[in-house]
Biopython code that builds the backbone (N, CA, C, O; Angstrom):
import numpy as np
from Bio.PDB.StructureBuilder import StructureBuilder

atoms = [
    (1, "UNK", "N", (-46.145, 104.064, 35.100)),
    (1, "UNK", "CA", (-46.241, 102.631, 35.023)),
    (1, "UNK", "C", (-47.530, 102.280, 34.280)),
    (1, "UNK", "O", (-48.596, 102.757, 34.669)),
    (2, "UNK", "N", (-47.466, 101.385, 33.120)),
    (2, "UNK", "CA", (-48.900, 100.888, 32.289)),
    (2, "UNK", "C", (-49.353, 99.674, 33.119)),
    (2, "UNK", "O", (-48.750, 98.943, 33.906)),
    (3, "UNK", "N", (-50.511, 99.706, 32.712)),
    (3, "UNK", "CA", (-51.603, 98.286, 33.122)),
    (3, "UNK", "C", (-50.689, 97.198, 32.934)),
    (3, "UNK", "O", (-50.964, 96.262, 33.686)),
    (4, "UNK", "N", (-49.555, 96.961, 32.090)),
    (4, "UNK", "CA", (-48.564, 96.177, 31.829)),
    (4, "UNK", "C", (-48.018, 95.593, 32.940)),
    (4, "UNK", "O", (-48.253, 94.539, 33.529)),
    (5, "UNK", "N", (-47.202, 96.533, 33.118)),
    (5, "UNK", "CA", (-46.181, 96.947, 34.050)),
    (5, "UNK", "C", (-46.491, 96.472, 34.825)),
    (5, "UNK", "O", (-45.952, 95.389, 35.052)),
    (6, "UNK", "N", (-47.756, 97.046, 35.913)),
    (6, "UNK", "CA", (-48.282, 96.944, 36.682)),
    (6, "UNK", "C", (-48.571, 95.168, 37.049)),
    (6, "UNK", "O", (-48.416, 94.710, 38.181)),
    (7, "UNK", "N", (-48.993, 94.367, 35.892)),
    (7, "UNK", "CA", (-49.545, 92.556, 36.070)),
    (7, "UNK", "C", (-48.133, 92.277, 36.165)),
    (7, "UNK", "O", (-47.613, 91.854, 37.197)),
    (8, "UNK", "N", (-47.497, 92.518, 35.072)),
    (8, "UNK", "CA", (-45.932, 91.594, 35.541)),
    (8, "UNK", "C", (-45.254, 91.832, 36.611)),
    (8, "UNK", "O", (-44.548, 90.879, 36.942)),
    (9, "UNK", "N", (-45.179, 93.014, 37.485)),
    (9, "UNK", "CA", (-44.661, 93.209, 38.644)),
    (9, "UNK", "C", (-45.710, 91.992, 39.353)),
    (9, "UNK", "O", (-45.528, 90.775, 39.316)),
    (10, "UNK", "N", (-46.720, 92.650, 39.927)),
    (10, "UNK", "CA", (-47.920, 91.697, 40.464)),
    (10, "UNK", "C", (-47.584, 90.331, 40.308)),
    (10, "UNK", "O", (-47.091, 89.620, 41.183)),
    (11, "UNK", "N", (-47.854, 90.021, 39.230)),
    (11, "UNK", "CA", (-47.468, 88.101, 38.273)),
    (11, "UNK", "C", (-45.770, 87.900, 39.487)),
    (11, "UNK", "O", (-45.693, 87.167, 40.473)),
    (12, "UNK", "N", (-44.865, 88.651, 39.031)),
    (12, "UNK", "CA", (-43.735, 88.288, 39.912)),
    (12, "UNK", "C", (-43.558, 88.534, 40.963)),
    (12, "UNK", "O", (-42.642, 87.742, 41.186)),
    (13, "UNK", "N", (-43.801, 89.319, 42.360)),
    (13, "UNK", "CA", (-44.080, 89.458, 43.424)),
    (13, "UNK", "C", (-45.171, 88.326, 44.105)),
    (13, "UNK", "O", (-44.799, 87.763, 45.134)),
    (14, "UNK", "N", (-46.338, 88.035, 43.614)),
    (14, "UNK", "CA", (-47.335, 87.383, 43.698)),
    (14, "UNK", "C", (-47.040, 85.761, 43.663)),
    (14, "UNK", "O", (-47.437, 84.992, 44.538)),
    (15, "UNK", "N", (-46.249, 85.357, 42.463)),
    (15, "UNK", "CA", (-45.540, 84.009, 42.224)),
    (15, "UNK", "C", (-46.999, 83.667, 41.162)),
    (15, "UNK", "O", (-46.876, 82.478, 40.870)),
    (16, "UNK", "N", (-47.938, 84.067, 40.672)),
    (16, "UNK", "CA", (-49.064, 83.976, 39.898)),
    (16, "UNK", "C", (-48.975, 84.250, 38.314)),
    (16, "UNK", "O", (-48.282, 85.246, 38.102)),
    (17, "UNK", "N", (-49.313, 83.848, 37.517)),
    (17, "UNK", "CA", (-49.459, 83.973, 36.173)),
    (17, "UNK", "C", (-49.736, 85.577, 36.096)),
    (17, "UNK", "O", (-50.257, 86.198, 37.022)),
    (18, "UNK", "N", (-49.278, 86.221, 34.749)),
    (18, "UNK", "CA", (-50.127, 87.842, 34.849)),
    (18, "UNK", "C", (-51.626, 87.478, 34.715)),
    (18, "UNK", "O", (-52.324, 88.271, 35.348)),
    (19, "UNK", "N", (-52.330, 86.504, 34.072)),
    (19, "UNK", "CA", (-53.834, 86.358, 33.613)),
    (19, "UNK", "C", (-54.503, 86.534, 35.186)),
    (19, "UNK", "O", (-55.335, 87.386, 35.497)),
    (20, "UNK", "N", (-53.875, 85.432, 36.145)),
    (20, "UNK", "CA", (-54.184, 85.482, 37.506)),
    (20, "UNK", "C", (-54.156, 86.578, 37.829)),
    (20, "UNK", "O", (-55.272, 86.910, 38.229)),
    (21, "UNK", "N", (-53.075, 87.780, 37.902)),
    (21, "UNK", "CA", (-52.818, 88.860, 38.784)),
    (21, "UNK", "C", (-53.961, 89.953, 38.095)),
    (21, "UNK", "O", (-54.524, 90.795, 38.794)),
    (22, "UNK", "N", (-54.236, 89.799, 36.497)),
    (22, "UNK", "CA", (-54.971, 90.806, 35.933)),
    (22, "UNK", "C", (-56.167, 90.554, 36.406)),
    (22, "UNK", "O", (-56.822, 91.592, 36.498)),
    (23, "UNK", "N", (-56.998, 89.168, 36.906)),
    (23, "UNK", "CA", (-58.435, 89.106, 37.450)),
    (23, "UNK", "C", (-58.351, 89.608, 38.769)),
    (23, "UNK", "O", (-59.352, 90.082, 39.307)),
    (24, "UNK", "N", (-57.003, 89.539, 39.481)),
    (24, "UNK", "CA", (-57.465, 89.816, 40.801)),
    (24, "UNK", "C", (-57.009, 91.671, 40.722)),
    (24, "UNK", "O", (-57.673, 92.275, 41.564)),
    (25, "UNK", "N", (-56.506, 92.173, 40.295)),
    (25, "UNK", "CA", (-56.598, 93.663, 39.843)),
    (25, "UNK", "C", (-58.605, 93.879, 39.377)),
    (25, "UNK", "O", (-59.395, 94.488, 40.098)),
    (26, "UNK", "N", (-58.888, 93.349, 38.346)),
    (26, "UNK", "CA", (-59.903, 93.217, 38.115)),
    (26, "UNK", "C", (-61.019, 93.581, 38.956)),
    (26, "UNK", "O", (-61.793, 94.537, 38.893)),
    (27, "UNK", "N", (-60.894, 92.204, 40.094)),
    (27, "UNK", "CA", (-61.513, 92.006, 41.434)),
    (27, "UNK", "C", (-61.982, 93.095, 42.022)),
    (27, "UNK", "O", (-63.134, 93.529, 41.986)),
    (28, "UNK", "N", (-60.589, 93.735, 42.837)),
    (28, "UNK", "CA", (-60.689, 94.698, 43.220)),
    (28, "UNK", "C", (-61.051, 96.292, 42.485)),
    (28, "UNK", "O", (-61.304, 97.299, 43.146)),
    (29, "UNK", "N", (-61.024, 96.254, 41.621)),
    (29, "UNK", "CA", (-61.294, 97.527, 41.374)),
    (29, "UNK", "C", (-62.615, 97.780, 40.828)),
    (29, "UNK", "O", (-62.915, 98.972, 40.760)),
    (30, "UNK", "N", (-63.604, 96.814, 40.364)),
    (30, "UNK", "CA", (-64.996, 96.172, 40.260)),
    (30, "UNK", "C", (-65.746, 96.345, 42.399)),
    (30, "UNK", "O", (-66.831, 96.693, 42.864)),
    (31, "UNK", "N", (-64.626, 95.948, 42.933)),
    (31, "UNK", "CA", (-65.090, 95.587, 44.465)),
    (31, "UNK", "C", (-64.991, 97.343, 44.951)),
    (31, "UNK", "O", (-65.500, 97.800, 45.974)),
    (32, "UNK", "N", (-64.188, 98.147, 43.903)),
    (32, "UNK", "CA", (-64.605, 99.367, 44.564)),
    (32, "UNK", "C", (-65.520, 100.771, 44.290)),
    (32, "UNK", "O", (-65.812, 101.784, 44.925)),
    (33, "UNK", "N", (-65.860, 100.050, 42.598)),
    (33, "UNK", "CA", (-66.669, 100.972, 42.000)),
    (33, "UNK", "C", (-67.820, 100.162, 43.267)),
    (33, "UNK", "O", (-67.870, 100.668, 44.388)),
    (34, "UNK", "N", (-68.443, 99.257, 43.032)),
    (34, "UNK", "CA", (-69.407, 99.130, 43.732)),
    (34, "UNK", "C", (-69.355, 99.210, 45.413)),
    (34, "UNK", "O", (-70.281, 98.575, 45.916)),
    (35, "UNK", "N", (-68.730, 99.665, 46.092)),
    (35, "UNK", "CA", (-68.483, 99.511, 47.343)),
    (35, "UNK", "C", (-68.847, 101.155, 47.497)),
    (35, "UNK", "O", (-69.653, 101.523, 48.352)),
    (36, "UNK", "N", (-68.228, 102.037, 46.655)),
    (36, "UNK", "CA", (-68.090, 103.551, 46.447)),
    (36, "UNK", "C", (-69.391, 104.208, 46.101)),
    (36, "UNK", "O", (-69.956, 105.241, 46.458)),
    (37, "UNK", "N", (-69.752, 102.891, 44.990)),
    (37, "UNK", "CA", (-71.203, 103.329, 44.971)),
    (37, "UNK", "C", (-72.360, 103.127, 45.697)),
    (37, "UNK", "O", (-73.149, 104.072, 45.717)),
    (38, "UNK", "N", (-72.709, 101.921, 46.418)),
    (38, "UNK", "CA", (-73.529, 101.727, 47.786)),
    (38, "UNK", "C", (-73.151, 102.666, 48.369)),
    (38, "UNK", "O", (-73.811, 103.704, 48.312)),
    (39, "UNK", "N", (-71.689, 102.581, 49.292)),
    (39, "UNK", "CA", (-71.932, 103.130, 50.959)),
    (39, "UNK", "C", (-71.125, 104.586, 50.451)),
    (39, "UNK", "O", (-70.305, 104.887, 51.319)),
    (40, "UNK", "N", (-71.119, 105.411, 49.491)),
    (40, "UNK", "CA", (-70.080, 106.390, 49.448)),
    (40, "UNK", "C", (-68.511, 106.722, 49.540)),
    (40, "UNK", "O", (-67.820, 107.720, 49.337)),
    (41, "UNK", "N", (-68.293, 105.433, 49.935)),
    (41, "UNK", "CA", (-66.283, 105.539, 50.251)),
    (41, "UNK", "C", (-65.857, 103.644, 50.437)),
    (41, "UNK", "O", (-66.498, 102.683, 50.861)),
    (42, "UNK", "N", (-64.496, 103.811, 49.882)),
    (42, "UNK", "CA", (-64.066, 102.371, 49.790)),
    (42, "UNK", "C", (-63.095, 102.987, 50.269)),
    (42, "UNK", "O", (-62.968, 104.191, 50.048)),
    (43, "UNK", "N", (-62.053, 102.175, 51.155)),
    (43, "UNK", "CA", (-61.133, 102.215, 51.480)),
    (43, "UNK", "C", (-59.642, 101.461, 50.924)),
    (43, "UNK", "O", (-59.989, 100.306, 50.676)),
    (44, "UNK", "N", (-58.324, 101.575, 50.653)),
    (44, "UNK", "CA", (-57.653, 100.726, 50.578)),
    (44, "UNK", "C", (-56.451, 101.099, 51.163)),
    (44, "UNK", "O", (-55.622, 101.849, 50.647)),
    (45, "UNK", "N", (-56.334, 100.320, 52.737)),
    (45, "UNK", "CA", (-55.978, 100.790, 53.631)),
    (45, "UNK", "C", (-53.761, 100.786, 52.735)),
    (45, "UNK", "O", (-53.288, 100.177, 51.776)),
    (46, "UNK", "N", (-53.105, 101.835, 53.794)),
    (46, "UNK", "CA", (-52.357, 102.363, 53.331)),
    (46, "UNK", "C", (-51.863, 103.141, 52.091)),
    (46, "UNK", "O", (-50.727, 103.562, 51.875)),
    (47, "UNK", "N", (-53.292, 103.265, 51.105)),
    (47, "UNK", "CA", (-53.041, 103.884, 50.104)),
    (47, "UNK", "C", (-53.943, 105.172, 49.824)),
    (47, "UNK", "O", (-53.505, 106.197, 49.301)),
    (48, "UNK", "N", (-55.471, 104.954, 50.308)),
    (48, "UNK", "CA", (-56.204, 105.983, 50.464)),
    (48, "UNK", "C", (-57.278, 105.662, 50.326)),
    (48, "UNK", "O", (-57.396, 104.437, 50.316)),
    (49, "UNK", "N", (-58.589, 106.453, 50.153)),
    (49, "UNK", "CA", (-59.741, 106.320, 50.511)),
    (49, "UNK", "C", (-60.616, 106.748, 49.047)),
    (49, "UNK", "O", (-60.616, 107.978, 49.005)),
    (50, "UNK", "N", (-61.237, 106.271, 48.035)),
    (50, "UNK", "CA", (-62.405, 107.040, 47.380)),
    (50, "UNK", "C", (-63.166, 107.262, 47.926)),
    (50, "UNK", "O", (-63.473, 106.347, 48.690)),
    (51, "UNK", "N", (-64.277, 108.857, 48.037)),
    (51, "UNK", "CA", (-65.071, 109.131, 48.204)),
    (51, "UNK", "C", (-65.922, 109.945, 47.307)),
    (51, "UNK", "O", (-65.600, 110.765, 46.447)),
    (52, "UNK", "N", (-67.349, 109.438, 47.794)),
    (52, "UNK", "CA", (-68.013, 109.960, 46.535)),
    (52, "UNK", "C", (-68.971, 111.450, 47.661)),
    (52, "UNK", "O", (-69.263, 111.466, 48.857)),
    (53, "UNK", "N", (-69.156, 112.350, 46.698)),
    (53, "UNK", "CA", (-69.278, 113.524, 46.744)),
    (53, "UNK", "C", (-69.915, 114.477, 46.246)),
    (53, "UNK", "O", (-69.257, 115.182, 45.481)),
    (54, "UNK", "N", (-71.578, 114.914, 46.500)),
    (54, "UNK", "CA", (-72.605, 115.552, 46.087)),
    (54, "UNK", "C", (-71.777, 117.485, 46.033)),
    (54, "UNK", "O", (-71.561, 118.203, 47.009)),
    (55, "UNK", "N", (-71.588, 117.707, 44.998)),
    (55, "UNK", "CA", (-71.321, 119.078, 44.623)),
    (55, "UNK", "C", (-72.073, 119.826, 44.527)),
    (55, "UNK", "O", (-72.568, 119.657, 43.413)),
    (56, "UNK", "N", (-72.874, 121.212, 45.360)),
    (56, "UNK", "CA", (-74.151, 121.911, 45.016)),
    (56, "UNK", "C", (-73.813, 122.649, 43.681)),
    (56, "UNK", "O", (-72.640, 122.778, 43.330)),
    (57, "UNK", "N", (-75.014, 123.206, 42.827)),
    (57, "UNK", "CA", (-75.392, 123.904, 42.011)),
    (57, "UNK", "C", (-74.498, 125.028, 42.399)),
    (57, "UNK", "O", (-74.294, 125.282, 43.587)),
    (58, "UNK", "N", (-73.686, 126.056, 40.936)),
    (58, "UNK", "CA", (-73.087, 127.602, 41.815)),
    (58, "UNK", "C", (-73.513, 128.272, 40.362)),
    (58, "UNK", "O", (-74.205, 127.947, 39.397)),
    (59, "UNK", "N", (-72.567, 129.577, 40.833)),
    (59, "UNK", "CA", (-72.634, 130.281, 39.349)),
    (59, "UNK", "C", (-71.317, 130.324, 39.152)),
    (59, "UNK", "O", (-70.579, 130.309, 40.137)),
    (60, "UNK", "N", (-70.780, 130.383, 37.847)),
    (60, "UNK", "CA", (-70.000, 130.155, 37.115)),
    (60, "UNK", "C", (-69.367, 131.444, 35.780)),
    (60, "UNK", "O", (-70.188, 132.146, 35.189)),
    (61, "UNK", "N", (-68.424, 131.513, 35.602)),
    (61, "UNK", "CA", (-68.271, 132.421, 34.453)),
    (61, "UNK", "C", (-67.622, 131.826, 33.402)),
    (61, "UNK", "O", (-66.554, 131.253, 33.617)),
    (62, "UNK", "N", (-68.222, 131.879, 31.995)),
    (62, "UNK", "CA", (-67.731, 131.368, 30.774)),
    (62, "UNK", "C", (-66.403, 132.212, 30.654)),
    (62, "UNK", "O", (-66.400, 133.405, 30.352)),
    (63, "UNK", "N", (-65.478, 131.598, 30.875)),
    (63, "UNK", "CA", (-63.285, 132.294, 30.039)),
    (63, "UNK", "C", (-63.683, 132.947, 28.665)),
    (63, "UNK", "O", (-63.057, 133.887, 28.176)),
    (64, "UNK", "N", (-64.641, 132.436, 28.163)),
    (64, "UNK", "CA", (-64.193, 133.456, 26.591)),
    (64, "UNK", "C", (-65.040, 134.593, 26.437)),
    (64, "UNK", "O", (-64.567, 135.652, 26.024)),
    (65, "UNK", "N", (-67.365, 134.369, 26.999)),
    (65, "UNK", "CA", (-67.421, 135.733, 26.926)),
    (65, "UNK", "C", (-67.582, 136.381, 28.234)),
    (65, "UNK", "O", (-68.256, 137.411, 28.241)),
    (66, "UNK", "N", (-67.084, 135.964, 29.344)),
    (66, "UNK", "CA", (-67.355, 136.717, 30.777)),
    (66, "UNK", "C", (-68.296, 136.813, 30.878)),
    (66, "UNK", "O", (-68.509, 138.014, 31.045)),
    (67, "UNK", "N", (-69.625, 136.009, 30.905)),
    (67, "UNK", "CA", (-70.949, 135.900, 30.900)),
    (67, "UNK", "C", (-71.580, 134.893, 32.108)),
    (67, "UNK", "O", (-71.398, 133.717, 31.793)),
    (68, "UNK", "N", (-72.238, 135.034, 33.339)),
    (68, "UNK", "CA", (-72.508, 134.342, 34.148)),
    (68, "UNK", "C", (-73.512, 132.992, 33.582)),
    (68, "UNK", "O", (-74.361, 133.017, 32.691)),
    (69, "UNK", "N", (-73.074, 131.836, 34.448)),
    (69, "UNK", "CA", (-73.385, 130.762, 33.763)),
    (69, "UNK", "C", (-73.859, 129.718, 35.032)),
    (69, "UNK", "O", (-73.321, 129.242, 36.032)),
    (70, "UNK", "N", (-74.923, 129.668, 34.511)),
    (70, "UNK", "CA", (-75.634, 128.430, 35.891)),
    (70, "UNK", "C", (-74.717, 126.881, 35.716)),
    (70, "UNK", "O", (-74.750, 126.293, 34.635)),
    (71, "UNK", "N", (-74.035, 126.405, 36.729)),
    (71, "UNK", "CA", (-73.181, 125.016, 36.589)),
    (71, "UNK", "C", (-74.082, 124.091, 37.747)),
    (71, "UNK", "O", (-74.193, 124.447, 38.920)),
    (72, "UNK", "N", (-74.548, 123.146, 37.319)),
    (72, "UNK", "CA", (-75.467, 122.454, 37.782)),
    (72, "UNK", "C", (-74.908, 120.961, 38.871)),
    (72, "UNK", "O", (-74.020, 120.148, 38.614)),
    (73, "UNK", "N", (-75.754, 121.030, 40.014)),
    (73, "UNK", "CA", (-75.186, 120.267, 40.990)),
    (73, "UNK", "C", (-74.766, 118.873, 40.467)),
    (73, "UNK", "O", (-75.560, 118.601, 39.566)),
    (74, "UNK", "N", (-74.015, 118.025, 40.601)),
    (74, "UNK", "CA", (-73.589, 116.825, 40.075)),
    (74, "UNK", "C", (-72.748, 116.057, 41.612)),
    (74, "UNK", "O", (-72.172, 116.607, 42.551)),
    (75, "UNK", "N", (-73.037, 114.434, 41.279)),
    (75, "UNK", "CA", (-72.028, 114.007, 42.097)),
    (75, "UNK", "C", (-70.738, 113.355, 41.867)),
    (75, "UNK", "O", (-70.689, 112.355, 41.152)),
    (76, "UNK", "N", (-69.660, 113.857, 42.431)),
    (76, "UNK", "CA", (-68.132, 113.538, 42.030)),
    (76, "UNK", "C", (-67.621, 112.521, 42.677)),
    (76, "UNK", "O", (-68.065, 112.266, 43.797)),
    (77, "UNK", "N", (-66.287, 111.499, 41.948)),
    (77, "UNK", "CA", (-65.664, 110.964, 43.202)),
    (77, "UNK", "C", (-63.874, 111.623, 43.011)),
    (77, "UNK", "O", (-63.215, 111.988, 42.037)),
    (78, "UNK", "N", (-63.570, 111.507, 44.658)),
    (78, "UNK", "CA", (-62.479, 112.185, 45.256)),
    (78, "UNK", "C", (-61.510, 110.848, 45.626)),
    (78, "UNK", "O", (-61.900, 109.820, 46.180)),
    (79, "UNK", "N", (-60.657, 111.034, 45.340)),
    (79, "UNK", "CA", (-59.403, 110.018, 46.027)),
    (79, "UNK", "C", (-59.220, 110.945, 47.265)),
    (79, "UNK", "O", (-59.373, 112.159, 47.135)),
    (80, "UNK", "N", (-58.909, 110.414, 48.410)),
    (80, "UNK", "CA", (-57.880, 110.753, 49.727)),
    (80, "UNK", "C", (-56.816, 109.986, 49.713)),
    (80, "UNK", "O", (-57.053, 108.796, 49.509)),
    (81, "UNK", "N", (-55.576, 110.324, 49.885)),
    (81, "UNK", "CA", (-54.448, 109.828, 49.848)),
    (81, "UNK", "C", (-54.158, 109.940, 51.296)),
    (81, "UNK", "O", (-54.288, 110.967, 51.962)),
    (82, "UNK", "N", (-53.518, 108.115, 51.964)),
    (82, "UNK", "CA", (-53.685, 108.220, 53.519)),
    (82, "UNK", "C", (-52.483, 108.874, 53.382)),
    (82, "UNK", "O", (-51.688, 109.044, 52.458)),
    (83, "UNK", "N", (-52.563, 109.244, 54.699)),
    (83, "UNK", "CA", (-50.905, 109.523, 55.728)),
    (83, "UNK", "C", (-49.921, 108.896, 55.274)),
    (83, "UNK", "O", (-48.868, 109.461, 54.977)),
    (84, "UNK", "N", (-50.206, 107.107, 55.105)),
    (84, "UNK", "CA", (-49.059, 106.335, 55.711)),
    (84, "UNK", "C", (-48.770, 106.940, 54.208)),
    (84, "UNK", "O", (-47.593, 107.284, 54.094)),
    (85, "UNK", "N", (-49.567, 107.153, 53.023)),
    (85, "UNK", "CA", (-48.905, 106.846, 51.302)),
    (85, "UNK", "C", (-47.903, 108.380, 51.603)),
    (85, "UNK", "O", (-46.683, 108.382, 51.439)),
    (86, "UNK", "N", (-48.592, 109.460, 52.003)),
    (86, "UNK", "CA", (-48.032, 110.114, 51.923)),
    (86, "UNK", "C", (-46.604, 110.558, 52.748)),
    (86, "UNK", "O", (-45.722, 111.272, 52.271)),
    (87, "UNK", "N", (-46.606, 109.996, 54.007)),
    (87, "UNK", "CA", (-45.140, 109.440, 54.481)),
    (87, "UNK", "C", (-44.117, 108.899, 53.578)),
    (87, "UNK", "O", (-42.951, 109.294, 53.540)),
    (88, "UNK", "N", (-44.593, 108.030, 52.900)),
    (88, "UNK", "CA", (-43.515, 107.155, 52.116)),
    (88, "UNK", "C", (-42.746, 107.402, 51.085)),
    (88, "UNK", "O", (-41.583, 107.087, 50.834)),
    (89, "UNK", "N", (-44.040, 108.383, 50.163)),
    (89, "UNK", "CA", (-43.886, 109.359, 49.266)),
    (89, "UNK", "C", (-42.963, 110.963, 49.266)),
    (89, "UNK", "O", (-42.651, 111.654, 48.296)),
    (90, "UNK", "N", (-42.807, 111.099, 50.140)),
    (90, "UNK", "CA", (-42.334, 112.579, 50.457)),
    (90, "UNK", "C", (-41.233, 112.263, 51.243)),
    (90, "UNK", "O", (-40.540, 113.160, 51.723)),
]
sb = StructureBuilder()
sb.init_structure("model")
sb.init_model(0)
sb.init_chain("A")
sb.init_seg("    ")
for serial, (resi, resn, name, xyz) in enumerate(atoms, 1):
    if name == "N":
        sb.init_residue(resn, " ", resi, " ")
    sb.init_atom(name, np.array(xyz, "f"), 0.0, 1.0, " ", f" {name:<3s}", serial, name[0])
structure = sb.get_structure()
């Protein structure tokens, strides 16, 4: 499904213009970079959880010359997919 797809469903379910449905898509997903980024995890209940996620420093091997390789700690973010999505789904 495209970003398209996605407002005109929204726009018609919603009873809202797509311009309307694309700010409030907008909204929220602005409301979760920053929510993810303060407190570490946003929630959006029945669908799943981002969490953000400090990865330590390891060692590593380069695929082409088999040569050990320092990969340096970084922080990631993780989707959790709840229960209920995955009930519905399967």
């Amino acid at each position: 499904m495209t970003k398209s797809e996605l407002l005109l469903g929204l726009a018609e379910k919603l009873g809202k213009t797509r311009k309307e449905a694309a700010e409030m898509l907008d909204v929220l997903v602005n409301m979760a970079y920053q929510e993810t980024k303060k407190t570490g995890e946003f929630t959006l209940p029945g669908l799943g959880k981002l969490q953000k996620k400090n990865r330590p420093a390891r060692m590593g091997r380069n695929p082409a010359t088999g040569e050990s390789i320092s990969i340096p700690a970084k922080t990631v973010v993780k989707f959790r997919l709840a229960k209920a999505a995955k009930d519905a789904i399967l």
